[in-house]
C-alpha positions in Angstrom: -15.2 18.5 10.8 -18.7 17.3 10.8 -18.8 13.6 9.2 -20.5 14.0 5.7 -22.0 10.9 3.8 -20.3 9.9 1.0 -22.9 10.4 -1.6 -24.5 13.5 -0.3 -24.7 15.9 -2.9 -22.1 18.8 -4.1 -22.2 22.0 -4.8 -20.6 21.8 -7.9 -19.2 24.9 -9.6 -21.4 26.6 -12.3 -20.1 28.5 -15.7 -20.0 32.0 -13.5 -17.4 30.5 -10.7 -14.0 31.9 -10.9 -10.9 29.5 -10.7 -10.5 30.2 -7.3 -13.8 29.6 -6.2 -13.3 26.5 -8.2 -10.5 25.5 -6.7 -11.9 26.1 -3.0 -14.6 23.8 -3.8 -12.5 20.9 -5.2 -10.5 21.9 -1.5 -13.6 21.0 0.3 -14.9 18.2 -2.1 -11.5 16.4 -0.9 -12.0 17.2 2.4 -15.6 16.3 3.1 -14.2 12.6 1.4 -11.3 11.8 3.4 -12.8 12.6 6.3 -15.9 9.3 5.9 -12.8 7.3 5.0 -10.9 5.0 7.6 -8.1 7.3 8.7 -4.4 6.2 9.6 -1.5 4.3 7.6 -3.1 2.2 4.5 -1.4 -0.8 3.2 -2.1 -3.8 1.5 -2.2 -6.8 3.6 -2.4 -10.7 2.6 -5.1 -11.8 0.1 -8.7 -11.3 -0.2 -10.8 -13.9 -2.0 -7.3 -14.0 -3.8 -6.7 -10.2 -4.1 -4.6 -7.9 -1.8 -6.4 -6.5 0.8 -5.8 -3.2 1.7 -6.2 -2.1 5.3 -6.3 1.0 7.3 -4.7 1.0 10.8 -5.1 4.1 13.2 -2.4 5.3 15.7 -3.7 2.8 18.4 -3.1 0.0 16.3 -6.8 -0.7 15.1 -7.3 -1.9 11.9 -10.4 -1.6 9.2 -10.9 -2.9 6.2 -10.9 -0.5 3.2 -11.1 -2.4 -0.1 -9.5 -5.6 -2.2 -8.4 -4.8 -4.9 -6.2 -6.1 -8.6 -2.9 -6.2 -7.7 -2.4 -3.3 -10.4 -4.9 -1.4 -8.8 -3.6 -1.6 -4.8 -1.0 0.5 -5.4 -3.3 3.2 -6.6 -6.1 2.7 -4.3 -2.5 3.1 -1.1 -1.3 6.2 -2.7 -5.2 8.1 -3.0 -5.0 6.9 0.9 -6.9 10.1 3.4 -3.0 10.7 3.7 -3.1 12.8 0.5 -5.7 14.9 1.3 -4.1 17.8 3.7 -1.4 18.6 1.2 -3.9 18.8 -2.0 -6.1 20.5 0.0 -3.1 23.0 1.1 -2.4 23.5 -2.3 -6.0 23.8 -3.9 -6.7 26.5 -1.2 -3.0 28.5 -2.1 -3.5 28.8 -5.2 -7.0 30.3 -4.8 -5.6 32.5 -2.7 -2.8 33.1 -4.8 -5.4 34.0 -7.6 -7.3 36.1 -4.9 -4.5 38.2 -4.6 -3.3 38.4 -8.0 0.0 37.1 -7.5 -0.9 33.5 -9.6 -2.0 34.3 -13.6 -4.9 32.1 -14.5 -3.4 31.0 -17.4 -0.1 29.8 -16.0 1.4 26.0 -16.0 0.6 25.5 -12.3 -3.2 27.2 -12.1 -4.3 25.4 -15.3 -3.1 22.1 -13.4 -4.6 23.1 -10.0 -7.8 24.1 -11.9 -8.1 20.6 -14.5 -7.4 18.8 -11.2 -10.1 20.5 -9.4 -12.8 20.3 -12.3 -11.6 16.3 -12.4 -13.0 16.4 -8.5 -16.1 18.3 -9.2 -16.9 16.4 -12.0 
């Protein structure tokens, strides 16, 4: 994937999109994020300036720093690591597909998440 600044622009949905469209783009939204983001296992580290410091260290043992943060806020900031990306993007793109092939109603519990998720993204 090409590396994508983190403020360039969307392509954010307008009032003709269908869900699944919508939900494709929120797929790619997360995508083109986690992948300007430090990659490998995130975890808070010692104290920054008296907050925890939360640090990203790849597979060959590299480390950068991400953020410091509250300590009621680390937790968050470690659990929206790049980690969660694949498997929100695997499920954003299912259920458009889903939807695609009819086999998901557009009204049912798990779309209407998928879909209040994915406008949260886009928004």
């Amino acid at each position: 994937m090409d590396a994508v600044e983190p403020d360039a622009p969307l392509d954010l949905p307008g009032p003709s999109d269908t869900a699944a469209a919508l939900l494709r783009r929120a797929a790619e939204h997360v995508e083109r994020l986690s992948a300007v983001v430090p990659d490998g296992s995130w975890s808070a580290r010692g104290l920054l300036a008296s907050r925890p410091e939360i640090v990203a260290e790849d597979a060959a043992g590299n480390t950068e720093h991400v953020a410091e943060a509250r300590a009621r806020s680390a937790r968050w900031i470690l659990t929206m690591s790049p980690a969660l990306a694949p498997p929100l993007v695997a499920w954003l793109r299912a259920t458009a597909a889903d939807l695609d092939r009819g086999g998901s109603r557009p009204g049912s519990p798990t779309t209407t998440a998928a879909v209040a998720l994915a406008r949260t993204l886009l928004d």
